[in-house]
C-alpha positions, 0 to 999 in steps of 0.5 A, spaced: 712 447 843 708 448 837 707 440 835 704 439 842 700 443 841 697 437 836 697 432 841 691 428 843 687 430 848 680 431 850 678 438 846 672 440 850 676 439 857 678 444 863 685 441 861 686 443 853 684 451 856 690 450 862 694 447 856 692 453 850 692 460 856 699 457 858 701 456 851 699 463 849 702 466 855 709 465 853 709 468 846 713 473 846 712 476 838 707 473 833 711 472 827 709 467 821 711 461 824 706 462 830 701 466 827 697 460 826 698 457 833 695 464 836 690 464 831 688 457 834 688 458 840 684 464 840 679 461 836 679 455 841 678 458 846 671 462 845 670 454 844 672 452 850 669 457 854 662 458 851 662 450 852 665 452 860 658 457 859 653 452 859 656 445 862 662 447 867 662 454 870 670 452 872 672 454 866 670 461 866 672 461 873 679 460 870 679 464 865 677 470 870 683 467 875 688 467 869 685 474 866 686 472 859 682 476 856 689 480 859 693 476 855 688 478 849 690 484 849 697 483 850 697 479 844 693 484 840 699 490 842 704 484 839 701 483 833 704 486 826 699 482 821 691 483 821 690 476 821 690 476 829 686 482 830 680 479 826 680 472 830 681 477 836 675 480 834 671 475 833 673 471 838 671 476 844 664 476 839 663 469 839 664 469 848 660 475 848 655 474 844 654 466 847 655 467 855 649 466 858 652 467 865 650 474 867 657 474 872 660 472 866 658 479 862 659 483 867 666 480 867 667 481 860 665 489 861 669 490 867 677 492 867 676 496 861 678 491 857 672 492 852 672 498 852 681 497 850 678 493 845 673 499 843 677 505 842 683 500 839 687 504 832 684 498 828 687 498 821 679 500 818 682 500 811 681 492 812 674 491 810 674 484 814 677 487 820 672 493 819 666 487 819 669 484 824 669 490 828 662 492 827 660 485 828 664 486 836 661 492 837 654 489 836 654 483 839 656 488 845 650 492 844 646 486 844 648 485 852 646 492 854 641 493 860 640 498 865 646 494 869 651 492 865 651 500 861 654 502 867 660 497 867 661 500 859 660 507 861 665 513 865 661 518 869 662 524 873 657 525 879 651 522 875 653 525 868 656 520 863 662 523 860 665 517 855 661 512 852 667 508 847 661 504 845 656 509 842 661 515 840 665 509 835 659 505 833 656 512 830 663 513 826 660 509 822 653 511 821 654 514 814 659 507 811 659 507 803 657 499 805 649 498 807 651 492 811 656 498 815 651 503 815 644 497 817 649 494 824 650 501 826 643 503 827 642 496 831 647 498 835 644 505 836 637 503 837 640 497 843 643 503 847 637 507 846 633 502 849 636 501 855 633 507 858 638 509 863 636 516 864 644 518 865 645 515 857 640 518 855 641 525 857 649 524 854 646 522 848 642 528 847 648 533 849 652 537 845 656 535 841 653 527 841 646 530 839 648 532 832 648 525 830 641 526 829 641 532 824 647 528 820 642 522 820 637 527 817 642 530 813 644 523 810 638 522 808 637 528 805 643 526 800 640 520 798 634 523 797 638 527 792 641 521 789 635 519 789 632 524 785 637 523 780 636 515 779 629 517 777 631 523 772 636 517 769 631 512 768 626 516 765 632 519 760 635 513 759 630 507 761 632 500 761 630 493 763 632 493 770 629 500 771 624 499 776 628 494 780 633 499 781 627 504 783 624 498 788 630 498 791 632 505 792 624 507 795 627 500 800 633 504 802 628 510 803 623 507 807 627 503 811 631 509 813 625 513 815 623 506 819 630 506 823 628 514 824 621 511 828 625 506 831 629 512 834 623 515 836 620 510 839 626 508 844 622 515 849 628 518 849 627 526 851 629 531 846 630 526 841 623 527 837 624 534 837 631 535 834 629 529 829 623 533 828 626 540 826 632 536 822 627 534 818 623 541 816 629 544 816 633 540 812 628 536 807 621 539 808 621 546 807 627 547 803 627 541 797 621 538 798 615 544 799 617 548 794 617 543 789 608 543 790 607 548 784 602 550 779 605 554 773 601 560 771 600 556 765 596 551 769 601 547 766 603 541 771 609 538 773 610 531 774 617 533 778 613 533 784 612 526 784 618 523 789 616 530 793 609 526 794 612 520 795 617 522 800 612 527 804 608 520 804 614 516 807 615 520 813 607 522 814 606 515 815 613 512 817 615 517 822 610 517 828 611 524 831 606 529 833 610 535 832 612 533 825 605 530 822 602 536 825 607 542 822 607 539 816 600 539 815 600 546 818 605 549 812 600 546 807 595 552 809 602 556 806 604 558 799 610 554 796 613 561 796 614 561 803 618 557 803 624 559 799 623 567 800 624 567 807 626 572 811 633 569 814 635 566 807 634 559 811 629 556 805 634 560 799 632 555 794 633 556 788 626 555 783 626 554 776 620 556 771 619 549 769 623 543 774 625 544 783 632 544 781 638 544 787 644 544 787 648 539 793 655 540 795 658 534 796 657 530 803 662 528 808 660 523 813 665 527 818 662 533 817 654 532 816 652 539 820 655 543 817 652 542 810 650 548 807 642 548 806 642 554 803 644 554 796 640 548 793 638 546 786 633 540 786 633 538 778 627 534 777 626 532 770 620 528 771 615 527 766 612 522 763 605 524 761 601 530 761 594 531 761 589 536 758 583 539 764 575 537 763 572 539 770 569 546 772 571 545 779 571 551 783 580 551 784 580 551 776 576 557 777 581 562 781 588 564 777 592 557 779 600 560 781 604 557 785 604 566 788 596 565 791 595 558 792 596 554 799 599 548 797 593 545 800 590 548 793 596 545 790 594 539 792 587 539 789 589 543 783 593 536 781 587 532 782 583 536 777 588 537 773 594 534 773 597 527 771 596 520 773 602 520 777 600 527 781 592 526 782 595 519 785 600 523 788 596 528 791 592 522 793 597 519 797 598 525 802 591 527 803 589 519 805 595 519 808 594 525 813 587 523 814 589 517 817 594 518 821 593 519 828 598 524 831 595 529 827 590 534 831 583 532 828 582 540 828 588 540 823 584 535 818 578 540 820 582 546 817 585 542 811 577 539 809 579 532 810 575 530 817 571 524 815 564 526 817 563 520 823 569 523 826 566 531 824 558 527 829 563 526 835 567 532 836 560 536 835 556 531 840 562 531 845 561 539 845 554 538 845 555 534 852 560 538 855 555 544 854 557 548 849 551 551 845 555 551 837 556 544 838 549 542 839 547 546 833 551 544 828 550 537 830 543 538 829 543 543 823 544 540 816 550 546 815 555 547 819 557 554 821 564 554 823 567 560 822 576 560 822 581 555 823 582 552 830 586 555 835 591 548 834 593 549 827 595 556 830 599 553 834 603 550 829 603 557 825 605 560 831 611 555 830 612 555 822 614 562 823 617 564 830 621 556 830 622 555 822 623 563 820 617 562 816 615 570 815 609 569 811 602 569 812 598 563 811 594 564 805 587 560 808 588 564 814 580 565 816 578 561 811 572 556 815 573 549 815 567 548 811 569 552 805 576 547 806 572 541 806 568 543 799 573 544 796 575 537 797 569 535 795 568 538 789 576 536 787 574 529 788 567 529 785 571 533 778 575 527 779 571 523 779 568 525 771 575 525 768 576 522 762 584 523 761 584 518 768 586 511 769 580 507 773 585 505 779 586 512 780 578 514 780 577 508 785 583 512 789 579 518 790 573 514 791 575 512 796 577 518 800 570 521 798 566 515 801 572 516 807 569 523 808 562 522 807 561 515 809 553 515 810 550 521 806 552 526 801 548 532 804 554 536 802 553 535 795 550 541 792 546 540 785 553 541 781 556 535 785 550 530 782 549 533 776 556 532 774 556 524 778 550 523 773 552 526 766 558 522 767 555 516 769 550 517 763 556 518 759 560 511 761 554 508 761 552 509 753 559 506 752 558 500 756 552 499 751 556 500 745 561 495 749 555 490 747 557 489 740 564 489 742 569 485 741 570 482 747 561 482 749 562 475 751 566 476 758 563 483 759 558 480 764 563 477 768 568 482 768 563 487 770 561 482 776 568 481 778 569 489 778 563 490 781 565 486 788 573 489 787 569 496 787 565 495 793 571 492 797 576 498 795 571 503 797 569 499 804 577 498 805 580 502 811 586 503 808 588 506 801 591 500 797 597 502 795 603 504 797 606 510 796 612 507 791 606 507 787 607 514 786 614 513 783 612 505 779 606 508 776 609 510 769 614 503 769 608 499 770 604 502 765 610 502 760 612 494 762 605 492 759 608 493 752 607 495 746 600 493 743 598 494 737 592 500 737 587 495 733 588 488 736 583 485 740 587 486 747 588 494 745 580 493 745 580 489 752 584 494 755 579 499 753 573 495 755 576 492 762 578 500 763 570 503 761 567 498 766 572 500 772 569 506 771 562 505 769 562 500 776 565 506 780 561 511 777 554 507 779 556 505 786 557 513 787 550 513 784 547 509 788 551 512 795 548 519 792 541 516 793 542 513 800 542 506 798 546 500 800 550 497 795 549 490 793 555 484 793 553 483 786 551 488 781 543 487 780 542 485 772 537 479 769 537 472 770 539 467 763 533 468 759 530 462 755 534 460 748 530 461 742 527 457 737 531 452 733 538 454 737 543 452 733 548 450 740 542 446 743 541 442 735 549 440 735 548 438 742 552 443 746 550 444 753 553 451 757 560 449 757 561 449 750 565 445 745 571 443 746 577 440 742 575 432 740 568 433 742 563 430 738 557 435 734 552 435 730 553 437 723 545 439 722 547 447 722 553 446 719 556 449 712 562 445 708 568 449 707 576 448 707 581 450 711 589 450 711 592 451 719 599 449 716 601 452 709 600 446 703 595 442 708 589 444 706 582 440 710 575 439 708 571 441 714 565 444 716 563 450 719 558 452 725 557 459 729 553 457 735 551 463 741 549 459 748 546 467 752 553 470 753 557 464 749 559 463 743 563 460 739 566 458 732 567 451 731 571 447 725 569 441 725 571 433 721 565 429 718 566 422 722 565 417 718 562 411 720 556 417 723 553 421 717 552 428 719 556 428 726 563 430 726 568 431 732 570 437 733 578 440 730 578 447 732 575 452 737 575 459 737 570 465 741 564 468 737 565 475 739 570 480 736 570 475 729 568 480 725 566 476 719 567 479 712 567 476 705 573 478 701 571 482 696 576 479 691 573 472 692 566 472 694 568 465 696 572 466 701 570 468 708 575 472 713 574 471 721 579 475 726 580 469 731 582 473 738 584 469 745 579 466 749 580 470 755 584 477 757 590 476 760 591 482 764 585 480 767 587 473 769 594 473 773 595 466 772 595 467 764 598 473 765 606 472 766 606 467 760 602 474 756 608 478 759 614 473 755 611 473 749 607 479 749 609 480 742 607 476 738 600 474 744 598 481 742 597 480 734 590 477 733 590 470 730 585 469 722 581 464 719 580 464 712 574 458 709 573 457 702 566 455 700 563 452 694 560 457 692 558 464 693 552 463 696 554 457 702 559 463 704 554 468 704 550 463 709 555 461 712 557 470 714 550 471 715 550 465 720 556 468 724 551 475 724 546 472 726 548 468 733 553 475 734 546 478 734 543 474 738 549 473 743 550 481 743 542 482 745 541 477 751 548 480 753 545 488 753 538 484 755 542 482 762 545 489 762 539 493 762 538 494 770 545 497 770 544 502 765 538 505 767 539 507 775 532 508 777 530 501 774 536 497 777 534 500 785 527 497 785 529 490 782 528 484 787 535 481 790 534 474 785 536 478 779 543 479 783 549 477 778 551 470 779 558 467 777 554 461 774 549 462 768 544 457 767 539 457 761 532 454 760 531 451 754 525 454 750 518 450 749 517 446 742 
C-alpha cells in the first residue's frame, strides 16, 4: 500500500484526495513505519482541498460526503506520537484559514468537530504542538462573525453556556512566550468584535469575567518586574541598558494598546470591570503613593516609572471612567491612598523609596493575588537638584501629609529633577489633552487651555446664565469651587474605591488651581539647574494654557520672566568671545524656528519613555573633558536654547507675534584693509589646495608628522562671522602666492606665546562644527567620542621673537574683529525693546552676504 502511494498520478485532481481518504481510512494503528504516509496525506489534503476551494467545488463536496474530517479525528485518537497531532493541527489551520466558501466554513464548524479539535488533551509540554495549536485557534477566530459564532458555541435559551474557543485560548493568556501571550489577545479581540450580544453577556459573566481583572493583574506583575530592570540598571548599568529599557517600555505599551482594543470592541461592562481593576490593582495601591514630597523637600526620582506609566494608561487606555477617576484622586493626598479605612490600599511607604513587596504570580490563580501586602522598591536616582524659585507651593510646608498630589506635581516641576519636572510634565500635557476628561476636571486641576475657559463661558452666556456672561466680560474670573462633575468622581473615589479621605483642595476656586499652574511653569521657566529640552517642555504647556495673552500673569510672573531673561542674555553676550563665536548666529537661527515650532505644536514632542531614557540618554554622550572646546559647545548650544525660549516668552508677555527668524542686523561693510579680501578669499573661505595670497602672511615652521618639520606661512583672517587660520606653502614659480596646506576656525584658538620660548606661538585647533548639533556628523562622533572630544594644537616657530608677537597680535586682532561684528548682529536680541521695533529686512537670513568697504 505504501509504495502506491508514490505512484503517478495528477497531484492537484479529484482522483489523488479519493485515492488519499481511502488510504487514510484503512489505517488501523500509526506506527513508525506509517507515521510518515499519514502525515502526508494530512498535509496533502489541506492542499487539495483549498485548491478544490477555488477551482472545483467537487472537492469540498467529497470531503463533506466522505466526512473526513471524521477521519481526522479518528486518526488523532490512534496516534501515540506528536508528529501527527501537530500535521493535524496545521492541516485543519491551512483549510480554515484559505476556505473562501462560506458553505464551506459553516461545514468545518458544525458536527462539533472543531470544538473536539479545541478542547482535545493535547500534550502542551511540546512547544511545537502548543504553537501549532495557538495557530489553530486563531486561524478559527480569524473566521467568526455573528453567523458562524453561533455553530462554535452551546446555548440554553438565548444564554451561551459553553464557548470551547474563548474559554481554552484565555488559558494562555499569561504564557511565559510573548508569541503565546500576542496570539491569544488577537484571539480574544477577533471574538470581542463580533458583536453578538449573547457572547458578549458570556463574556462578562462570572466566572469568564475575571479575565479582565488577571489581564490587569499580570500587568501589574510586569509593571513590578519592570521597576526591578530599572533599579538593576541604574545599579549596574551596562551597553545594552537602554535597549533593554526600550524594549520593556514596548511590552508596557502594547499591553495597555491590547487594554484599548479591548474596550474598543463596545462590549457592556467590559470598561467598567477594566476601569476598577486598574484603580484597584495598580492606581491606587503602587502607583499614587509613589507621588511624594519628603519633608525635607528632598525629591525622589523614584516616582519617575509611576509617571511614566500614569502617562501610558492617560493617553493609551480611552475610557472615561478611568481618565476622569484618576484626574480626581490628583485633588487627594498620597496618604489616602495607603491609610485606607478597609485596609484595601495597605501599602507599605518607606522614608526614602515606594517600595512593595509582590508574591509570586500564578497564571491559574491571577484573582485571587493579594494586593494588600506590597513593597514597590524603587532605587531610582540619577540626579538631584538644588531649589531657585519663590513660587507660592515652595511657600507652604511641602509633606507628602498636606499636599494633594496635584501640588506634588507641581512641587516636582519647581523643584525636582530633570526627570521629574519632565515627568510631572508628561501628565499635565497629557491630561490636558486628553479627551475623555471632563472639561470641569482640567478647570478643577488648573490646566484648562484658556480658548477652551472663552467657550465654556460664552456658552453659558448663550444659554442664559448671567456668571457666564460676566466672567467672559470680566478680566478676572470669579468661580468660586470645584464643579459638581469632579464631585462626581469624589463621591465615587470613596463609596466605590474605599477611599475615606477627604479631598485636600476641596473648596478651593479653580482659578487659585490655574495660578498655581502658572506660577509653577513660569519658576520654571527661571531654573538654572534644568535642561533646555525640558524648559521648552513647560513652555509649551504654558502657551497651551495661555495661547493669546498673559492677563494672568501678575507682576511676579514678568518680573522673574525678565531678570532671567536679562541673565541669559548677558551670558549669550560673553558667548561672543566664546569659543564657538563663529556658529553662534547660526545655532541661534536654527533654535529660534525649532523654538517657535515646539511652542506652536499641538501636541508635546516626546514620548512618555522619555521620562525613564532621560538619564541613558544624557549618559550615552560620553564622557567629555570639562575644558575642551565640545564641553563648551554644549554649554553655549544649551545657553542659546534657553535664552531663544526665554525671549519668545518675552515677546508673548508683550502681546506680540513671533517672527520665523529672530530679528538681528544684517552683514555689515568689511573693514579697511580686510586681510580675507587681500588673500583673495570670498564668503566661502578657504579651502585644502586653494590658492592665497601671502601679502598678510608671517613665515613660520611647522611639524604635522614627528621629524617632518615644514617651512609655511601663516595668516589669520576673519570674513564677518568667519574666520579661519590658514597654513599655507609659497609656490614657487609665483612669488608671494601659496596654496594652502591646512585649515583650521579662528574662534576658540586661543593664541599664546610659550613662555619658555617666546618664538613659539600655541593654537588650540578645536572642530569646524559641533557634532551633537549636526546629526549626520553626529553618529561617527559617537564611535570615537573619545578621542574626537580632545581639541587638537598647532605649535608655529618664527624666526624671531618679534614676527611671532605679530603674528599673535594678528590672530587677536581678527578675533576681535570677528567677535565684534558678531555682538554687532546680536545687538536687537539682546536688548528687547529694540529688537520689537526693527523693520522685517533685519530677519536673520541663512546666507550672510558682505559689502566690500569703499577704498
Amino acid at each position: 500500500m505504501w509504495n502506491s502511494f508514490w505512484r503517478s498520478r495528477d497531484r492537484f485532481s479529484l482522483d489523488q484526495l479519493r485515492y488519499l481518504t481511502d488510504q487514510l481510512t484503512k489505517v488501523q494503528i500509526i506506527s513508525e513505519v506509517n507515521k510518515g504516509f499519514v502525515i502526508e496525506a494530512l498535509r496533502s489534503i489541506a492542499e487539495l482541498i483549498t485548491y478544490g476551494d477555488q477551482h472545483d467545488p467537487s472537492y469540498f463536496e467529497f470531503f463533506m460526503e466522505k466526512q473526513v474530517m471524521g477521519e481526522f479525528i479518528r486518526v488523532l485518537k490512534l496516534t501515540g506520537t506528536v508528529s501527527v497531532p501537530l500535521q493535524l493541527l496545521q492541516t485543519v489551520s491551512i483549510m480554515v484559514q484559505n476556505l473562501k466558501s462560506e458553505h464551506a466554513i459553516y461545514y468545518m464548524f458544525s458536527n462539533e468537530y472543531i470544538n473536539y479539535l479545541i478542547t482535545y488533551p493535547f500534550d502542551f509540554r511540546n512547544e511545537e504542538l502548543l504553537s501549532y495549536y495557538i495557530s489553530f485557534l486563531r486561524a478559527i477566530s480569524g473566521k467568526l462573525n455573528k453567523n458562524t459564532v453561533s455553530l462554535l458555541v452551546k446555548t440554553h435559551g438565548d444564554e451561551v453556556v459553553s464557548f470551547p474557543l474563548y474559554v481554552e485560548a484565555i488559558r494562555f493568556a499569561f504564557h511565559e512566550e510573548s508569541m503565546v501571550r500576542t496570539a491569544v489577545r488577537a484571539i480574544t479581540l477577533n471574538v470581542y468584535h463580533v458583536g453578538d450580544d449573547s457572547v458578549n453577556r458570556y463574556i462578562t459573566s462570572t466566572p469568564h469575567k475575571d479575565y479582565f481583572a488577571n489581564l490587569v493583574s499580570f500587568f501589574r506583575k510586569q509593571s513590578l518586574d519592570f521597576n526591578k530592570l530599572l533599579s538593576d540598571t541604574q545599579l549596574n548599568p551596562g551597553p545594552d541598558s537602554m535597549s533593554a529599557i526600550i524594549a520593556a517600555t514596548d511590552e508596557i505599551e502594547d499591553n495597555l494598546y491590547y487594554f484599548s482594543d479591548v474596550v474598543s470592541a463596545g462590549i457592556p461592562d467590559v470598561g467598567r470591570l477594566i476601569t476598577d481593576s486598574i484603580m484597584m490593582v495598580l492606581i491606587f495601591p503602587l502607583l499614587l503613593p509613589s507621588l511624594r514630597v519628603m519633608p525635607n523637600n528632598d525629591m525622589q526620582d523614584g516616582a519617575a516609572p509611576s509617571l511614566y506609566l500614569l502617562c501610558c494608561i492617560l493617553r493609551i487606555v480611552k475610557i472615561k471612567d478611568l481618565a476622569n477617576t484618576i484626574a480626581g484622586s490628583l485633588f487627594y493626598p498620597s496618604e489616602a491612598f495607603t491609610k485606607s479605612s478597609q485596609g484595601n490600599f495597605n501599602c507599605f511607604i518607606s522614608d526614602h523609596d515606594f517600595t512593595s513587596e509582590c508574591q509570586g504570580l500564578d497564571s491559574d490563580n491571577l484573582t485571587k493575588w493579594d494586593t494588600r501586602h506590597t513593597m514597590f522598591n524603587i532605587p531610582y536616582s540619577f540626579s538631584s537638584s538644588g531649589f531657585h524659585s519663590d513660587g507660592v507651593l515652595v511657600q507652604n510646608d511641602c509633606t507628602s501629609s498636606n499636599l494633594s498630589l496635584r501640588e506634588v506635581l507641581l512641587a516636582y516641576v519647581t523643584k525636582g529633577s530633570d526627570v521629574l519636572v519632565l515627568g510631572s510634565l508628561s501628565v499635565l500635557a497629557i491630561l490636558l489633552q486628553t479627551k475623555e476628561l471632563d472639561e470641569s476636571m482640567l478647570d478643577g486641576l488648573g490646566i484648562l487651555p484658556q480658548r477652551k475657559q472663552h467657550k465654556k463661558l460664552l456658552l453659558q452666556a448663550l444659554v442664559g446664565e448671567s456668571s457666564g456672561e460676566e466672567q467672559l466680560f470680566s478680566s478676572k474670573s470669579n468661580r468660586d469651587g470645584i464643579g459638581t462633575d469632579i464631585n462626581v468622581y469624589h463621591i465615587k473615589i470613596k463609596e466605590q474605591y474605599g477611599v475615606s479621605f477627604l479631598p485636600s483642595d476641596v473648596g478651593i476656586s479653580p482659578r487659585i488651581h490655574r495660578f498655581q499652574v502658572i506660577d509653577a511653569l513660569v519658576n520654571l521657566s527661571c531654573r538654572t539647574n534644568i535642561s533646555a529640552e525640558i524648559l521648552w517642555d513647560g513652555g509649551w504647556l504654558l502657551r497651551q494654557l495661555l495661547p493669546y495673552s498673559v492677563s494672568e500673569f501678575n507682576w511676579r510672573h514678568l518680573e522673574l520672566l525678565k531678570i532671567s531673561y536679562k541673565s541669559y542674555a548677558s551670558a549669550l553676550v560673553e558667548e561672543v568671545r566664546g569659543i564657538w563665536s563663529d556658529l553662534l548666529i547660526s545655532v541661534l537661527c536654527d533654535e529660534w524656528r525649532k523654538c517657535k515650532r515646539a511652542m506652536e505644536s499641538s501636541s508635546p514632542r516626546k514620548e512618555p519613555n522619555c521620562i525613564l531614557l532621560l538619564p541613558w540618554k544624557i549618559s550615552s554622550g560620553g564622557h567629555i573633558p570639562e575644558g575642551s572646546s565640545f564641553a563648551a559647545g554644549k554649554r553655549m548650544h544649551e545657553l542659546v536654547k534657553v535664552f531663544v525660549l526665554l525671549h519668545q516668552l518675552q515677546i508673548f508677555t508683550l502681546g506680540r507675534t513671533l517672527t520665523e527668524q529672530p530679528l538681528i542686523y544684517p552683514p555689515g561693510d568689511l573693514p579697511a584693509n580686510c586681510r580675507a579680501q587681500g588673500s583673495g578669499l570670498d564668503v566661502s573661505g578657504p579651502k585644502a589646495g586653494t590658492e592665497v595670497s601671502l601679502g598678510h602672511a608671517v613665515p613660520c615652521r611647522i611639524a604635522f608628522e614627528r621629524g617632518k618639520e615644514l617651512h609655511v606661512y601663516f595668516l589669520a583672517i576673519s570674513l564677518g562671522i568667519s574666520g579661519w587660520l590658514v597654513v599655507a606653502e609659497e609656490l614657487p614659480l609665483k612669488k608671494s602666492h601659496g596654496v594652502v596646506r591646512a585649515v583650521a576656525p579662528l574662534a576658540g584658538c586661543n593664541p599664546r606665546i610659550e613662555d619658555n620660548h617666546a618664538m613659539w606661538l600655541h593654537l588650540r585647533i578645536r572642530a569646524s562644527s559641533l557634532p551633537f548639533i549636526d546629526p549626520v556628523h553626529f553618529k561617527d562622533f559617537r564611535k570615537k567620542k573619545t578621542r574626537a572630544s580632545v581639541d587638537g594644537r598647532w605649535t608655529l616657530a618664527f624666526k624671531d621673537e618679534e614676527t611671532c608677537k605679530s603674528a599673535f597680535l594678528m590672530t587677536v586682532e581678527e578675533i576681535n574683529f570677528l567677535s565684534n561684528e558678531v555682538h554687532r548682529r546680536l545687538k536687537p536680541l539682546l536688548d528687547l525693546e529694540t529688537s520689537i521695533d526693527l523693520p522685517g529686512s533685519t530677519f536673520c537670513s541663512p546666507k550672510d552676504s558682505y559689502r566690500t568697504h569703499p577704498n
